[in-house]
C-alpha positions as CSV (number, residue, x, y, z in Angstrom):
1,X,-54.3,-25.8,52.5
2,X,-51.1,-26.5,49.7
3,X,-53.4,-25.1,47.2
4,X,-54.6,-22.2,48.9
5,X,-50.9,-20.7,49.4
6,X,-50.0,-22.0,46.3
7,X,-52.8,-19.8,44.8
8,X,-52.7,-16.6,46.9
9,X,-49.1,-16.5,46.7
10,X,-49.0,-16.2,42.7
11,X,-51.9,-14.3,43.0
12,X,-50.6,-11.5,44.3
13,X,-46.8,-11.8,42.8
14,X,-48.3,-11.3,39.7
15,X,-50.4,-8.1,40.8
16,X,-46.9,-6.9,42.2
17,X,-45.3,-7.7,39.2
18,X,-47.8,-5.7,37.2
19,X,-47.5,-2.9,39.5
20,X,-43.9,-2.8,39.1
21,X,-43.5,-3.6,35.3
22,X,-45.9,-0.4,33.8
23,X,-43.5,1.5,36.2
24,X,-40.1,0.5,35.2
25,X,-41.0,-1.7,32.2
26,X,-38.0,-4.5,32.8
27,X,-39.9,-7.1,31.2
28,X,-42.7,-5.3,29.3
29,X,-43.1,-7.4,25.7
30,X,-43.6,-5.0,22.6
31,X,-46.5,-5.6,20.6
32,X,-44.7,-5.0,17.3
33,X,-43.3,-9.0,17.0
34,X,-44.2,-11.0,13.9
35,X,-46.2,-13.3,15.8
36,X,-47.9,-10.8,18.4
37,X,-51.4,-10.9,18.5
38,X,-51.8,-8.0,21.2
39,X,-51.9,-4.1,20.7
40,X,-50.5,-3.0,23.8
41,X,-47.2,-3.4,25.9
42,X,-47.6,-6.1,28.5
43,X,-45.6,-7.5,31.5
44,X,-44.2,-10.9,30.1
45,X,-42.7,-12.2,32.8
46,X,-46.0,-13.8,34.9
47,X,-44.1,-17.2,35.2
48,X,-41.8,-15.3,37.9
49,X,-44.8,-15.7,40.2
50,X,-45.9,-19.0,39.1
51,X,-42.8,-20.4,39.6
52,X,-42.1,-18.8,43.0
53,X,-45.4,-20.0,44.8
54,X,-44.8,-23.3,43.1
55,X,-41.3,-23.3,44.6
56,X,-42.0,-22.7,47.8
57,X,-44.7,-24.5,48.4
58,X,-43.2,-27.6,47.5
59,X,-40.4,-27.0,49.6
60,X,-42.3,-26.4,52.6
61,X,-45.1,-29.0,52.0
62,X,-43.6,-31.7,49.9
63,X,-39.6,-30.7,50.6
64,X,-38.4,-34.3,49.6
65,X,-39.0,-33.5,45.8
66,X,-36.7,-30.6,46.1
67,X,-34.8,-31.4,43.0
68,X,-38.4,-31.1,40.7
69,X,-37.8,-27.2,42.3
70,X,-34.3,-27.2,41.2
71,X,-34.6,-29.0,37.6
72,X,-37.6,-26.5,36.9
73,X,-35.2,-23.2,38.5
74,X,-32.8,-24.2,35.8
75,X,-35.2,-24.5,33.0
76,X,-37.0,-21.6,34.1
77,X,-34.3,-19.1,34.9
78,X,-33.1,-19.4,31.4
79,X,-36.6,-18.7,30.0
80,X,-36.6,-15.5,32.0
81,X,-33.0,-14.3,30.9
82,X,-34.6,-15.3,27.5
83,X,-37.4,-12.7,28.4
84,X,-35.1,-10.0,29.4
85,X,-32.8,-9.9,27.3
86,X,-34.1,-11.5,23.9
87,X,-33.5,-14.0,21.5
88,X,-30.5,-16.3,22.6
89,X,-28.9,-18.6,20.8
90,X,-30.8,-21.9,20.5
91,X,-28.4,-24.3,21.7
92,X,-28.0,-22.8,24.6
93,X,-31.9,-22.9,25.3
94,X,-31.7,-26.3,24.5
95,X,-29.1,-27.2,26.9
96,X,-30.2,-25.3,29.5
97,X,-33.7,-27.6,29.1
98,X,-31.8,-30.7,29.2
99,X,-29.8,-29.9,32.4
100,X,-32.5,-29.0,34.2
101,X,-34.0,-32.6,32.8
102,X,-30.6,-34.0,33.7
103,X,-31.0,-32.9,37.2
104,X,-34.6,-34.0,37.7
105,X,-33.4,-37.7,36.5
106,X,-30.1,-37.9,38.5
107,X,-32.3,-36.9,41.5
108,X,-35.3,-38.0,41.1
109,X,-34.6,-41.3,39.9
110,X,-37.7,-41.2,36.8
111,X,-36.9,-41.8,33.2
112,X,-39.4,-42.5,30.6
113,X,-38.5,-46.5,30.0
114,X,-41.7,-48.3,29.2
115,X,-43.1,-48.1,26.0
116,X,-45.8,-51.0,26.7
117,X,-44.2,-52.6,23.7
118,X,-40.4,-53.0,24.7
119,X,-38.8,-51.4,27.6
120,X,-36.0,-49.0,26.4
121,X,-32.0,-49.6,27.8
122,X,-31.6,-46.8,31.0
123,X,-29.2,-44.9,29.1
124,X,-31.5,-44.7,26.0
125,X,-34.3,-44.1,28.1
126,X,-32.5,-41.2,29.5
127,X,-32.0,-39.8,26.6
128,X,-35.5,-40.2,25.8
129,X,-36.5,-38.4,28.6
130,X,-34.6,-35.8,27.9
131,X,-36.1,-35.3,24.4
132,X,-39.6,-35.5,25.2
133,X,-39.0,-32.6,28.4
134,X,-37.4,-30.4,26.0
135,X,-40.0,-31.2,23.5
136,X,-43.2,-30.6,25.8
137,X,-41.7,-27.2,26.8
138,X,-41.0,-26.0,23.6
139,X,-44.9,-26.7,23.0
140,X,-46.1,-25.3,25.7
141,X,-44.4,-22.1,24.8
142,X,-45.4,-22.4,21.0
143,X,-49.3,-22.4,22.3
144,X,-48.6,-19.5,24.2
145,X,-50.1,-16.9,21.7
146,X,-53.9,-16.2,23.5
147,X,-54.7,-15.0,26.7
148,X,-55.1,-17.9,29.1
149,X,-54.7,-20.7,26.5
150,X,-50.6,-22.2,27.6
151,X,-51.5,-21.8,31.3
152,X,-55.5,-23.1,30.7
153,X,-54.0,-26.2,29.0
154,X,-51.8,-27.1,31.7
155,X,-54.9,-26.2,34.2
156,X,-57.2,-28.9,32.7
157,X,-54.2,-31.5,32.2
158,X,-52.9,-31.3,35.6
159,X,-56.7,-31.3,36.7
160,X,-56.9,-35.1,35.0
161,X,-53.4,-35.7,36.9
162,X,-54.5,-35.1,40.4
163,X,-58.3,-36.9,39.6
164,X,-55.8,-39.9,38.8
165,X,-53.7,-39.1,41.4
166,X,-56.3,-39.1,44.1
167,X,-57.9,-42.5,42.3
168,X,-54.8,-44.6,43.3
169,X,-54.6,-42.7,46.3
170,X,-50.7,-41.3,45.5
171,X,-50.9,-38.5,47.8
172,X,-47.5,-37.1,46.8
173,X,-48.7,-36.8,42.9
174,X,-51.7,-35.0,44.1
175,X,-50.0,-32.7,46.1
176,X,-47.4,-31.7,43.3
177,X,-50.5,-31.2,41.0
178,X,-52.6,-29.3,43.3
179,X,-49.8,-26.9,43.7
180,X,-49.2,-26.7,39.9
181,X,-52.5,-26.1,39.4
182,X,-52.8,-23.5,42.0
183,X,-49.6,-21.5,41.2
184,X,-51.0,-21.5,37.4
185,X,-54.4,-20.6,39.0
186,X,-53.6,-17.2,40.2
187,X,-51.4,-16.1,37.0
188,X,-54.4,-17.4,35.0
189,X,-56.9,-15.1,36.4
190,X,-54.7,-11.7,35.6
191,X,-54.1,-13.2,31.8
192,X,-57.4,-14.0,31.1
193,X,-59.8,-12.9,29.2
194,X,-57.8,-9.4,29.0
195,X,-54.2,-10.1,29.4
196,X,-53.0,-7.5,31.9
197,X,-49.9,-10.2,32.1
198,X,-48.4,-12.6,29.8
199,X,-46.9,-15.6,30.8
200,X,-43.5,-15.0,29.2
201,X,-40.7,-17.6,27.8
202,X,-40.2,-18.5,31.1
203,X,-43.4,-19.6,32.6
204,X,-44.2,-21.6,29.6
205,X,-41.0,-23.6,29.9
206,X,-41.8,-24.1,33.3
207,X,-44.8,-25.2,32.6
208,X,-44.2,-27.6,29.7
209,X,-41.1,-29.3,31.9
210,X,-43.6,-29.4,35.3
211,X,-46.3,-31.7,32.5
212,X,-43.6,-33.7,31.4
213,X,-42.0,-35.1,34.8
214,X,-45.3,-35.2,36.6
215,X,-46.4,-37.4,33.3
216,X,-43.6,-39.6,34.0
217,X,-43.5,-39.8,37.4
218,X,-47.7,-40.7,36.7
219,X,-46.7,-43.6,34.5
220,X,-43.7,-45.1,36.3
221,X,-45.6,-45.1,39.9
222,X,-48.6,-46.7,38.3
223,X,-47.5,-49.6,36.1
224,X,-51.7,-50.0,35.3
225,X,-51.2,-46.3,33.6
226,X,-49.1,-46.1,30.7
227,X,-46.7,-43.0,29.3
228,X,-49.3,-43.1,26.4
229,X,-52.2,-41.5,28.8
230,X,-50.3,-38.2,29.2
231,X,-49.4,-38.5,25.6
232,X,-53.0,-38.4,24.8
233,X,-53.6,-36.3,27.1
234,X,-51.2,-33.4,25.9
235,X,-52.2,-34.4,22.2
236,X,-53.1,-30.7,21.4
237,X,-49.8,-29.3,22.2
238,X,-47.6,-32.2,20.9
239,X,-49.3,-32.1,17.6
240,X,-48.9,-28.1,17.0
241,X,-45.2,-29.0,17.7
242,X,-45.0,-31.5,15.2
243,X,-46.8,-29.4,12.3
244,X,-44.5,-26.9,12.9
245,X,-41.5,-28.4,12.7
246,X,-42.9,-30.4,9.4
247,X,-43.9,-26.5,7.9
248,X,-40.8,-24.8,9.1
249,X,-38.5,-27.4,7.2
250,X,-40.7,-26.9,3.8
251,X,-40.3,-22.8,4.9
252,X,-36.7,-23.1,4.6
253,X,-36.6,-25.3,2.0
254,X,-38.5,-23.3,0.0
255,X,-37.9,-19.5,0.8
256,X,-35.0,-20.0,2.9
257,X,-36.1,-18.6,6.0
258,X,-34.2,-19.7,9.3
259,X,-35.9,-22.7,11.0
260,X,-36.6,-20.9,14.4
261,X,-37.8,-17.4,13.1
262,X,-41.3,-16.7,14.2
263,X,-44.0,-17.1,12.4
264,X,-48.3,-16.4,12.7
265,X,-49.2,-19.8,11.5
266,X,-50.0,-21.7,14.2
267,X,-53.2,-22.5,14.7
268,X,-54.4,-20.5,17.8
269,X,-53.2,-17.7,15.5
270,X,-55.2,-18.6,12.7
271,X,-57.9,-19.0,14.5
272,X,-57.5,-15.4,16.4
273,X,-57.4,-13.5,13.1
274,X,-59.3,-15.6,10.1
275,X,-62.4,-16.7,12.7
276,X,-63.3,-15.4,16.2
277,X,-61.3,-12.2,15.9
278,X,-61.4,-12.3,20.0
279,X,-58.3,-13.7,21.9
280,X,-60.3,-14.9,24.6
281,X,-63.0,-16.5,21.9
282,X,-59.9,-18.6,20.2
283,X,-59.2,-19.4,23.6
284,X,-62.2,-20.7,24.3
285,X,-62.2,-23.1,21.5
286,X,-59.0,-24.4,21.8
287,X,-59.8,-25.2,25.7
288,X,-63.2,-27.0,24.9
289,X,-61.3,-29.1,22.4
290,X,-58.4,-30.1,25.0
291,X,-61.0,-30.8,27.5
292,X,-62.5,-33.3,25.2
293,X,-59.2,-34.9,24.4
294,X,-58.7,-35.1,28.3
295,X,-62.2,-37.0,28.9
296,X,-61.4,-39.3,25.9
297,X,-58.3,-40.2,27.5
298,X,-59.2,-40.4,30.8
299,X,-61.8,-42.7,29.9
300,X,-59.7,-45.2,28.5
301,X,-56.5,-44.8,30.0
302,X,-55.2,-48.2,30.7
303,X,-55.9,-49.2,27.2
304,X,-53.0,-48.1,25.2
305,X,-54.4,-48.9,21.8
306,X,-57.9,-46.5,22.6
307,X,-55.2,-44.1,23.9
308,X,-53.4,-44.5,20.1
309,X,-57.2,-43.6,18.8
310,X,-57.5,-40.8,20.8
311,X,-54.5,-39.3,19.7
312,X,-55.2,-40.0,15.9
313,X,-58.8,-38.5,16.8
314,X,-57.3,-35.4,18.2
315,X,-54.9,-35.4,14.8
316,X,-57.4,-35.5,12.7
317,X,-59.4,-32.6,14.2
318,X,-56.6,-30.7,14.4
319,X,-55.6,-31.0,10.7
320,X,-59.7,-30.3,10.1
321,X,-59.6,-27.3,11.9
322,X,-56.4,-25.7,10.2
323,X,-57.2,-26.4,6.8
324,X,-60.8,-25.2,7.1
325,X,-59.5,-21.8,9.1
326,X,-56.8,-21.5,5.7
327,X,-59.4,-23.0,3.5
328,X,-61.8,-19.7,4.8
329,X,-58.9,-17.0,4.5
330,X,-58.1,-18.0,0.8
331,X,-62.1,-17.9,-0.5
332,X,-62.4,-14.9,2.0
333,X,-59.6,-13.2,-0.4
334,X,-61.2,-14.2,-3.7
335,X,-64.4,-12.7,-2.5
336,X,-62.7,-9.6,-1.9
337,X,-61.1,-9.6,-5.4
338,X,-64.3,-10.6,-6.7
339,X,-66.2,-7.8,-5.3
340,X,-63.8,-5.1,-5.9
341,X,-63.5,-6.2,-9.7
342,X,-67.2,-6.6,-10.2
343,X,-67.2,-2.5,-8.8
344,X,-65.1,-1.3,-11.3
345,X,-66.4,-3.1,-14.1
């Protein structure tokens, strides 16, 4: 029943939103940004509704994990300033992820300690935790370039969650997934395939900080399941943060250009314009191959060195994939130069 107000409620905020946004255009993202990959003006702020029927579902269904609700507000409300009034400065999205982090540790009592190997001193592992939130949220919203891709990864993963969930029979963890899934559910259906919403700054945030406590709160209510099962699990995004931050630094070492400036590299983007030349196609692809990270995983996940393989596995296809797609624009070029010289002489 959760999951059926959970998913009628952000169903119809987001058709409310839309209504309301190509009136008054508040939140309406331009289509002339380095890294856009749509032609039109569209409502960006879709996470308003995701987060809402999240919200208050939880706190009428499941009201003792309140402070999940008020951790995610935090983390969310400055992704939706972010998506109203611009670019802010980085340090204060950066703090504003870790207090909602902050809050969701102080109250909820879950910090990422066990490492299967050693288990990390509380105040280390706080400070842990804190990193790997923040870092899954920044992910999530570097994904978010394609119709249905950030909110169809955190679909599937969630999906594997509550299967998990329900296999240890932690109703609580279900619940909290169920919802998730639902709220995403009903924003999903107006982004994809034709993207009469986006998900905004402050839905992915959301987003990326709801995967990274449940994935915690997963591994340190089931001592059998380890914190590297979500890691393998959320392999896709984790990695695309990682290769970014390795070719930003050599961008700014090299040309100088500011570490957090924009860019069209990733590979979503790649793939969108170099190969399938449909959003929803790219999408597509990029789903198929998290849902076969996912099954790897979930296969194996109480053995943390399979988990390790996985992981590498989803690496290596991942590094395949982008230097094929750049691999296809350079000879694509030289054809083109080839061609046009051959017609002129």
């Amino acid at each position: 029943m959760s999951f059926v107000i959970a998913f009628l409620q952000s169903l119809i905020y987001q058709y409310v939103t839309i209504r309301i946004e190509n009136r008054f255009g508040f939140f309406t993202d331009s289509d002339f940004k380095t890294h856009a990959v749509h032609t039109t003006p569209t409502p960006r702020v879709g996470g308003l509704g995701v987060f809402i029927a999240f919200a208050i579902t939880v706190l009428y269904v499941l009201p003792e994990y309140w402070w999940l609700v008020a951790g995610g507000a935090v983390v969310f409300g400055f992704g939706l300033f972010e998506d109203w009034h611009g670019d802010t400065k980085k340090e204060y999205r950066l703090g504003a992820m870790a207090l909602g982090t902050l809050m969701a540790v102080y109250f909820g009592g879950y910090v990422a300690d066990n490492s299967e190997f050693f288990i990390l001193p509380y105040w280390i592992a706080v400070f842990f935790t804190i990193f790997a939130v923040v870092g899954l949220s920044s992910a999530i919203n570097f994904i978010d370039g394609l119709n249905g891709l950030a909110s169809g990864i955190s679909i599937i993963t969630l999906l594997f969650f509550a299967l998990l969930s329900y296999l240890y029979d932690d109703n609580a963890l279900l619940g909290l997934s169920l919802i998730g899934i639902a709220a995403t559910l009903g924003f999903f259906l107006w982004n994809y395939p034709h993207g009469k919403i986006f998900l905004g700054d402050g839905g992915a945030y959301f987003l990326g900080f709801l995967l990274a406590i449940l994935s915690i709160m997963l591994s340190e209510r089931h001592a059998e399941i380890p914190l590297w099962y979500p890691l393998a699990a959320l392999s896709y995004p984790i990695i695309e943060t990682f290769v970014t931050i390795e070719r930003r630094i050599k961008r700014r070492k090299k040309k100088g250009v500011p570490f957090f400036e924009a860019e069209k590299v990733h590979l979503h983007t790649l793939k969108f314009r170099r190969k399938v030349r449909k959003n929803y196609g790219a999408t597509n692809s990029l789903l198929l191959f998290h849902i076969l990270i996912n099954m790897l995983a979930f296969s194996c996940y109480q053995n943390v060195y399979a988990l390790m393989l996985v992981i590498v596995f989803a690496y290596a296809v991942y590094i395949f994939k982008y230097r094929r797609i750049i691999l296809f624009g350079r000879r694509t070029i030289k054809r083109c130069i080839s061609c046009f010289y051959k017609s002129f002489f």
